[in-house]
N, C-alpha and C positions, 0 to 999 in steps of 0.2 A: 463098408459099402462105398462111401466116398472115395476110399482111394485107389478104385478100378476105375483105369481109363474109359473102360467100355459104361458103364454106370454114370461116369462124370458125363459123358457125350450126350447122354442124354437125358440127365438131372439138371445140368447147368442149364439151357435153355429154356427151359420148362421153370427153372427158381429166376433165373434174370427179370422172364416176362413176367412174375409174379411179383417179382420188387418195381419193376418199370408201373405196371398196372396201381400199385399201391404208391407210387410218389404222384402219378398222376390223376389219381382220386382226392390224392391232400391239395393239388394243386386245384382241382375241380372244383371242390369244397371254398377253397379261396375265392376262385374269379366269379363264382354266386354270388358269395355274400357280397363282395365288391360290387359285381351290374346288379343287384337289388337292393343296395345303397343308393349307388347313382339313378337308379330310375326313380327311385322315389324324389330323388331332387331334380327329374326332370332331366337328368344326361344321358342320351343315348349315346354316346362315345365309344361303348365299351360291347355296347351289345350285337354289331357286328362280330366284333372280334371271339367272342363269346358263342355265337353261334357257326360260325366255322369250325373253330376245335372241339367243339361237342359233335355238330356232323363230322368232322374226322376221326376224331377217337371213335365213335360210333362205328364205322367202316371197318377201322381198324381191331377192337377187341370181337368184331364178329366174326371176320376172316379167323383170328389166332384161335377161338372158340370152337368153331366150325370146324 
């Protein structure tokens, strides 16, 4: 099945966002435990940053979803 163009056009998409979606859950997983690290020590540094990419990934796995 893979090696029909017409199959690929529209399996590759649909696998790419499913690997994108899965490195940026590991990534997700990461920058938690880090800002609740540092919040426990009192650093808010990180928790801007943190809550921007969570509202954007947000936007964005809804759109792909939807």
């Amino acid at each position: 099945v893979i090696d029909y163009k017409t199959q690929q056009s529209r399996l590759f998409p649909l696998l790419a966002s499913a690997y994108a979606f899965r490195f940026v859950g590991e990534w997700l997983k990461w920058l938690y435990q880090d800002v609740t690290q540092r919040l426990q020590a009192n650093d808010f540094s990180t928790l801007a940053e943190a809550h921007a990419c969570t509202a954007g990934l947000k936007s964005v796995t809804t759109s792909v979803a939807a």
